[in-house]
N, C-alpha and C positions, 0 to 999 in steps of 0.2 A: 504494500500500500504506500502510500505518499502522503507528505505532509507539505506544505508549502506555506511560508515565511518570506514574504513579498518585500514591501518597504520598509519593515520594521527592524530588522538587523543593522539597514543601511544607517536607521536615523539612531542608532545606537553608537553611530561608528561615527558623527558628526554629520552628515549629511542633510543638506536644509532642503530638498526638492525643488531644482532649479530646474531640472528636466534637462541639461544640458549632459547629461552621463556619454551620448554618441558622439559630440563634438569637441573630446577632447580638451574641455575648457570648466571645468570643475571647479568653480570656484572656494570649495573645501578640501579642495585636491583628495576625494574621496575616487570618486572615479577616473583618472587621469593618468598617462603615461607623461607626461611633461614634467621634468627633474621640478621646473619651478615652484607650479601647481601641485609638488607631491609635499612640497617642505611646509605648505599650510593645514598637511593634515593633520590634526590634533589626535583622533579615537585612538582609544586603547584596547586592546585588544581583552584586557578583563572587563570591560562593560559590555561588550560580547555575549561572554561566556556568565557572568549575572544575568544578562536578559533569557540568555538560554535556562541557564537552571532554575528561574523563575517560572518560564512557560513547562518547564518539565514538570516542577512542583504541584502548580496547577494540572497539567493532565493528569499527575496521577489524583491527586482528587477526586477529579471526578469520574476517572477508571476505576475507582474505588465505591465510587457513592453507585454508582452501576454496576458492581459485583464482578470487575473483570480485572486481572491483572497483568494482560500484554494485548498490546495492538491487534493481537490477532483475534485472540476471544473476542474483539469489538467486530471483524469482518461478516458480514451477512449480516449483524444483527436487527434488524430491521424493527424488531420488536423494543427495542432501548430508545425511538426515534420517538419524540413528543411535540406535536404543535405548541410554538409559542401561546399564551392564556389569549395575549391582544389580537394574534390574527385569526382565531378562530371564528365562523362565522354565527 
């Protein structure tokens, strides 16, 4: 299965969403091969690895509050799936 972690990692890493990531012109030197643009990058590499083991923390929570304790026992389970209260109709 797959987990996907989109912009959240980046803004961990310093990245304000300039949208310039393919242009080479990063003005956090987050995304950028340019020696210049790399010297402004501040992230560190342990607020990373915090935001990771936070969202860890929290999965297992609630792979817990649902009686399962690995990824896989979550596959198929179609029956753990609950309409939010509000979009109910």
């Amino acid at each position: 299965e797959e987990v996907a972690f989109t912009t959240a990692p980046l803004i961990t890493l310093g990245c304000i969403m300039m949208r310039k990531c393919h242009l080479n012109t990063c003005p956090v030197g987050v995304a950028t091969q340019d020696p210049e643009l790399r010297k402004k990058f501040n992230g560190q590499p342990e607020h990373l690895i915090n935001y990771l083991f936070l969202i860890a923390e929290d999965v297992r929570s609630i792979m817990s509050g649902l009686g399962c304790r690995t990824f896989n026992e979550l596959v198929g389970r179609t029956d753990l799936l609950r309409p939010k209260a509000h979009l109910k109709e």
